[in-house]
N, C-alpha and C positions, 0 to 999 in steps of 0.2 A: 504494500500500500504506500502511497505518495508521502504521507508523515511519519511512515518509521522511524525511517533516520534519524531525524530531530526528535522524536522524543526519546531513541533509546539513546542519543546523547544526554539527552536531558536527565537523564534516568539515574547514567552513570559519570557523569559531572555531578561534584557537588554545587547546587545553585545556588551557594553561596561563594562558593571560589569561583564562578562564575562573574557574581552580581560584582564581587571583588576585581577581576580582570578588568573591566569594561569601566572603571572610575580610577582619578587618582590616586595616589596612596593617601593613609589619613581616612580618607571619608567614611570609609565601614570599620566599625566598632565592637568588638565582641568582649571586651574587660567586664568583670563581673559590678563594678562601679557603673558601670555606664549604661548598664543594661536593669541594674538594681533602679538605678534614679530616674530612668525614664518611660520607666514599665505604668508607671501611676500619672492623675493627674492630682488637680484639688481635691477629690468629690470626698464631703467628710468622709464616708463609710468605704473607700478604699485606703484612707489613713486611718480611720479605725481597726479598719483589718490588717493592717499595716504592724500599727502598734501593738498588739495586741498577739502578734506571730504567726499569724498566716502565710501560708506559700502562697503566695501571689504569682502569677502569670508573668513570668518574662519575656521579653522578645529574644529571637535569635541574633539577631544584629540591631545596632542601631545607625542607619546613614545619615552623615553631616552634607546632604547635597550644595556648592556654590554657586549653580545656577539654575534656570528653567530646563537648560538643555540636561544638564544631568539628573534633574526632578524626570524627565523624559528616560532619560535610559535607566533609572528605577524601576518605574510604572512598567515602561516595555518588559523589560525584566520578569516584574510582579506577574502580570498577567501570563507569560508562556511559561512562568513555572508555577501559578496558583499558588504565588506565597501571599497571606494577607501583610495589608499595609496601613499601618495608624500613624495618621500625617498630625504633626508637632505642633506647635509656636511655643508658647509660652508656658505650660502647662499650667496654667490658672484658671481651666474651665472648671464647673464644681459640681460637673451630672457627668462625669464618669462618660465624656466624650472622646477622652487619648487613653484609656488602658488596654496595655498591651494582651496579647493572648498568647500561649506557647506555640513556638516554631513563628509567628508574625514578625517585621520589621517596623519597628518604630522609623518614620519620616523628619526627621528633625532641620527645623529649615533656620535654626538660630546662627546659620553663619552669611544666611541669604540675608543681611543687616544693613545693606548699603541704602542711602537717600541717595537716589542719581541723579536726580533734577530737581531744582526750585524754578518754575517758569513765574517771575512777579509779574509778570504782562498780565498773565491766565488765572494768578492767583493758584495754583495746582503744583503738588507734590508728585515725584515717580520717585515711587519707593520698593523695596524689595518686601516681600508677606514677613518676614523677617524680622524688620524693625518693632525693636520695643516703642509703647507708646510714649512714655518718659525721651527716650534720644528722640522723639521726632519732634516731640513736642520743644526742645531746647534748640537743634536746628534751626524750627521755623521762628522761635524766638529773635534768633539773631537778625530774622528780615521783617522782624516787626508782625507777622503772620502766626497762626493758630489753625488747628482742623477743628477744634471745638470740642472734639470727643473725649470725654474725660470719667472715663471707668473707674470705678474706684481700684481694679486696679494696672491704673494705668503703669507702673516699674514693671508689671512683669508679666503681662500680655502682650501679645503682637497687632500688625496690621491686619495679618491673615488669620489669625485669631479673630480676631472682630469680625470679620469677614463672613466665617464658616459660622461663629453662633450667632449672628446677627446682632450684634453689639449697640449700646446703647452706653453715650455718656451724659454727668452729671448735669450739664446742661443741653441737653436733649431739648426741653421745651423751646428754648433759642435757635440753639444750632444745629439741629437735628441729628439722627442717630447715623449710621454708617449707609444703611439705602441713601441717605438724603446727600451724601459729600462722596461716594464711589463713583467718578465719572468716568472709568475705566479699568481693564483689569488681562491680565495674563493668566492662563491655567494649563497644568498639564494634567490630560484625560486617562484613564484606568488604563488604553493600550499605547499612551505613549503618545499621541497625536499634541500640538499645541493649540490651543486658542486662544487668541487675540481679540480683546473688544477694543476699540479703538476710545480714546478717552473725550467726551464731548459733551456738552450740560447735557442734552436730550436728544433721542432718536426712534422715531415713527419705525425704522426699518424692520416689522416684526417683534416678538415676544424680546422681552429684554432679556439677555442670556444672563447679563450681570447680576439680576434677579434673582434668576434661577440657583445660581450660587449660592446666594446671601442665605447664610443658614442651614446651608447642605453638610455642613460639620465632617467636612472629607470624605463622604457616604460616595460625590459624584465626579470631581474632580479636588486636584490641589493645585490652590491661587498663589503663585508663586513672583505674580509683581501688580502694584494696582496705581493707579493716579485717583488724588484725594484731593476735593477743595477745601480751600484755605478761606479764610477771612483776616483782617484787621484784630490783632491780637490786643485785648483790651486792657488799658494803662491799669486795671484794680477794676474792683468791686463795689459798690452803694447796694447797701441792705435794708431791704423791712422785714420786720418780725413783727407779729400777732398773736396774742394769745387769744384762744377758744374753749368755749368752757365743755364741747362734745365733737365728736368725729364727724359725724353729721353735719354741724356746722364748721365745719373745718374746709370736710371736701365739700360744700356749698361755696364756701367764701371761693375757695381755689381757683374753683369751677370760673366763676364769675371773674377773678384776677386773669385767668388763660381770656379769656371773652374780652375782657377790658382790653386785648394788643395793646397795653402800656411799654415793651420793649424789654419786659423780665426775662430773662436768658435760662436761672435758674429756679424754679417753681418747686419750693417741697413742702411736706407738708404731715408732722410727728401726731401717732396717738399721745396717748397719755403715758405710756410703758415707757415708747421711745424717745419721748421728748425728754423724760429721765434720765435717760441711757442715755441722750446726747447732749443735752445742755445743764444735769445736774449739777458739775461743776464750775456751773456761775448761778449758782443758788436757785433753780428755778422754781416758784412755788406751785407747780403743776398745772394740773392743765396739757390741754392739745398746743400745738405750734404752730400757723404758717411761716414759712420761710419765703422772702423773694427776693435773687439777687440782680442788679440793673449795671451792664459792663459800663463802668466810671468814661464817662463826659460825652453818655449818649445825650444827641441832641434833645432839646426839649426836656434833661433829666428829673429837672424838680416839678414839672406837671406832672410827667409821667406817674413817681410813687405816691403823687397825690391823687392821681386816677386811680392809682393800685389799692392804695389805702382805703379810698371812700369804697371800691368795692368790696374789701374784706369787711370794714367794719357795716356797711350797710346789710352784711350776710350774716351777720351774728360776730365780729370780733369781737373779745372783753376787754381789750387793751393791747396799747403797743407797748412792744418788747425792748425794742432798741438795737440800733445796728451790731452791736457787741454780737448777739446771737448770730448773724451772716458771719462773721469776723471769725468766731470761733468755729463755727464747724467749716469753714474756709481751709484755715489751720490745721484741722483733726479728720477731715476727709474720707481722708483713705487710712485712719488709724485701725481701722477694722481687719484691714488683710492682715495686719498684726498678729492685734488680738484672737485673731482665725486660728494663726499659725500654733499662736500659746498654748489655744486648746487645745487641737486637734495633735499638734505635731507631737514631738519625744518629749516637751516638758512638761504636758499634760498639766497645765496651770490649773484645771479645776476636779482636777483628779481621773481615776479610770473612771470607767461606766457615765459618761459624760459625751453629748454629742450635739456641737451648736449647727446649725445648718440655716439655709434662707427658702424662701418660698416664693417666689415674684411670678404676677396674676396681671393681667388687665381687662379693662371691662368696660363699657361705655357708661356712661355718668349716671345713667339709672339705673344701671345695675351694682356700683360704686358699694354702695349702702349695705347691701345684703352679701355681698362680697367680704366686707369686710366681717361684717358681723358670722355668719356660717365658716368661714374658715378659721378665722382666729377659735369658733368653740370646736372645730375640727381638729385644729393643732392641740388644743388647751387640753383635750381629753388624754392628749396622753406624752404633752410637755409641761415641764414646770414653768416655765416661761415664754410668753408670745410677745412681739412688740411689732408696730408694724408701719412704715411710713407711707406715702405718696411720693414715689422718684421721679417717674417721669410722667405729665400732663399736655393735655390734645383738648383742644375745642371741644372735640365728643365724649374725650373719657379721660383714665387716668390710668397708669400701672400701680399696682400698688406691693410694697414689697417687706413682706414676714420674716422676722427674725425668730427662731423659736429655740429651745435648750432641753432637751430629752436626758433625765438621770435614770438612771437604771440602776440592779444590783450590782452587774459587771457588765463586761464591754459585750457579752453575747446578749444580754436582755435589754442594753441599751440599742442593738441595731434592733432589734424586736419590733421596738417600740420606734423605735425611728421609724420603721417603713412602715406600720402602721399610720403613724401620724403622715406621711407623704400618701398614702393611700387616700386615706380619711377627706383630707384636703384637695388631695386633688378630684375628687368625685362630686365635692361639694363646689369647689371651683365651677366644673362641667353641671352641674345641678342648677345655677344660676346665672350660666350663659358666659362664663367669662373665657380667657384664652387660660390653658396651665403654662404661659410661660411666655414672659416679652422680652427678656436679653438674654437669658442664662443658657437657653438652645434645648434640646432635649436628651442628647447622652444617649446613656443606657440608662440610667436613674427612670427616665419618664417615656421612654418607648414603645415598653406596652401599651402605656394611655393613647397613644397617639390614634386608634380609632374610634375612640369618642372623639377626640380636638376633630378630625377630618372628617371623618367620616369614613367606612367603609371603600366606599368611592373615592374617597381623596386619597385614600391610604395606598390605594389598587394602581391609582393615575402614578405616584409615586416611584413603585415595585418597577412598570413598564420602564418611566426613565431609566432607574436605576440596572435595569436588565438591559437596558443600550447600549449605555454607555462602557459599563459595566460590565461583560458576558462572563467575565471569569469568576466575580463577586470577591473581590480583591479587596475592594476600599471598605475599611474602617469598618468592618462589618459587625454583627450587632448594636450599631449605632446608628440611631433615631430612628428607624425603620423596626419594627418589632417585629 
């Protein structure tokens, strides 16, 4: 028969001294260090299992590829020898989107880190999927520019990261999330092919491919270079804060601040738990939060917060806070991936059988309400604490995002209960209309869910692509596709 040949090569070549021939030296990795660190991503419950002494799934190799072309002779690779492939960035997704499987290659594209163009005409970044969001964001500082997007955590995510789980940063409501500033993109497909979108504000020419990526969390290709727009990097910050005496009137007031278009960039908006947990120390005497912050010496700025203002307080605010509250969580941000690491990691700051994790939902404004209410008693039945903010806000709705803390006897009753409570929540999530997920992407954590979010029919439309593109079922598999 015509493919003997080649596959009783294939057979008898190891496909790793193979994958090896066909790349620089350096790029493939098989040390028991490299393979240990990159088998895992965030997602609590694979550092719980982690610490705890689990054999965890390692990959066979891990590749450092330096360009699209040799992202290309991987994939070709991948596919004629049906090796699986779990494409990298940063490893700071936290659903269990990059763990490795036995005999799999980890993808790691942390050396594809170059900025290769700042175009100030265009206002537009080419950057490699690579780049941390911290180095791009310092880059574009020095020309006075910004992408906007600011994850919490932006030190240790990538471009391509954002990419794949469709990333959203902390001033979203202003600058929009990653669909809104992707004006183009580079990918190499399952057998090896390239695609190129070309980078340009907008184009009629058919389905946006670039779309079709955003959030494919390596399932259908890996984005291996993108062009990002920029804006005018703002001199500082001008805050309001509000207090509210119920969540209710909180996401009211909010709702009505988005609708006001007064030029708030940053929109959030604390229960009573989190508004604790975030601004308890500058004494706050409780109560709900709004937050809004207005990038310093936007035109018309002192109407603006007083357009902002008359609308939170006409919605029920109790009092204003004072700029201090923007100032300080300005400051303390991104203190949380920290705090993440304290628990979760080897120093287990709040002991074993302890498991903090997030929940982020969105929903359109009337469903807001019952949102919040059915999930937080979804978590509550079987975490000791739920807290939960409004991150990022739209004219129609809101995301809204749960912080919860599951104790257990030990670390095997505390995942118990963990995925009980993700169960719980997310059914009740689907029970009330809302999406189970607006930045975090779906992993393996929430996959299975994914026929109630689509539907049977969406789920099926999905499968086809992925069998396209895909025929060997290579990429990233177990993930987001259930």
């Amino acid at each position: 028969m015509p493919w003997s040949a080649s596959w009783v090569t294939i057979r008898l070549v190891n496909p790793l001294d193979m994958l090896v021939s066909r790349l620089p030296d350096g790029t493939v990795r098989t040390d028991a260090e490299t393979l240990r660190e990159r088998a895992i991503d965030s997602w609590a419950l694979a550092l719980l299992r982690r610490i705890r002494g689990d054999e965890l799934p390692v990959p066979a190799a891990v590749v450092f590829p330096a360009s699209t072309e040799e992202v290309a002779t991987i994939l070709t690779w991948a596919s004629q020898t049906f090796t699986a492939v779990i494409p990298r960035g940063g490893g700071s997704g936290v659903c269990g989107g990059a763990q490795a499987a036995a005999g799999s290659v980890v993808l790691d594209l942390s050396r594809m880190n170059r900025i290769t163009d700042v175009d100030l005409v265009s206002q537009v970044a080419h950057v490699e999927a690579g780049v941390r969001g911290d180095q791009l964001e310092e880059a574009l500082a020095g020309h006075g520019l910004t992408v906007g997007l600011y994850p919490q955590s932006i030190a240790i995510s990538t471009v391509g990261g954002w990419i794949a789980a469709s990333s959203a940063g902390q001033a979203s409501t202003g600058f929009g999330a990653i669909e809104d500033v992707l004006l183009g993109l580079t990918a190499v497909l399952p057998e090896g092919e390239i695609l190129r979108c070309k980078p340009v504000p907008r184009s009629a020419a058919g389905p946006d491919l670039r779309r079709l990526l955003v959030g494919s969390e390596g399932t259908l290709a890996v984005v291996t270079e993108a062009t990002l727009a920029c804006r005018a990097r703002p001199a500082g910050w001008d805050w309001l804060a509000f207090a509210f005496p119920s969540f209710a009137a909180l996401a009211g007031g909010l709702r009505q601040a988005v609708r006001a278009q007064a030029g708030a960039a940053v929109i959030r908006g604390y229960d009573e738990t989190d508004a604790q947990l975030s601004f308890g120390a500058l004494g706050h005497a409780g109560g709900c939060v709004g937050l809004l912050g207005f990038p310093a010496g936007l035109p018309g700025l002192a109407a603006r917060k007083q357009a902002a203002g008359e609308a939170l307080q006409q919605a029920g605010a109790s009092g204003e806070l004072g700029a201090r509250y923007g100032e300080h969580w300005w400051q303390h941000r991104n203190d949380a991936v920290q705090t993440y690491a304290q628990i979760m990691g080897p120093g287990r700051a709040f002991g074993s059988g302890v498991v903090v994790d997030t929940f982020e939902v969105a929903g359109l404004w009337s469903a807001v309400p019952k949102l919040y209410a059915s999930i937080r008693e979804a978590l509550a039945a079987h975490a000791q604490a739920v807290g939960c903010h409004l991150s990022h806000l739209y004219p129609s709705g809101s995301s809204l995002y749960f912080t919860f803390l599951v104790s257990g006897t030990d670390d095997r009753d505390a995942e118990a209960r963990y995925l009980a409570a993700w169960d719980q929540a997310v059914r009740s999530c689907a029970a009330v209309g809302g999406t189970i997920t607006h930045h975090h992407g779906v992993g393996r954590l929430k996959a299975g869910y994914l026929p109630a979010e689509l539907g049977e029919t969406g789920v099926e439309v999905l499968r086809r692509i992925k069998a396209a593109l895909d025929p060997a079922g290579v990429m990233n598999p177990r993930v987001l596709l259930p």
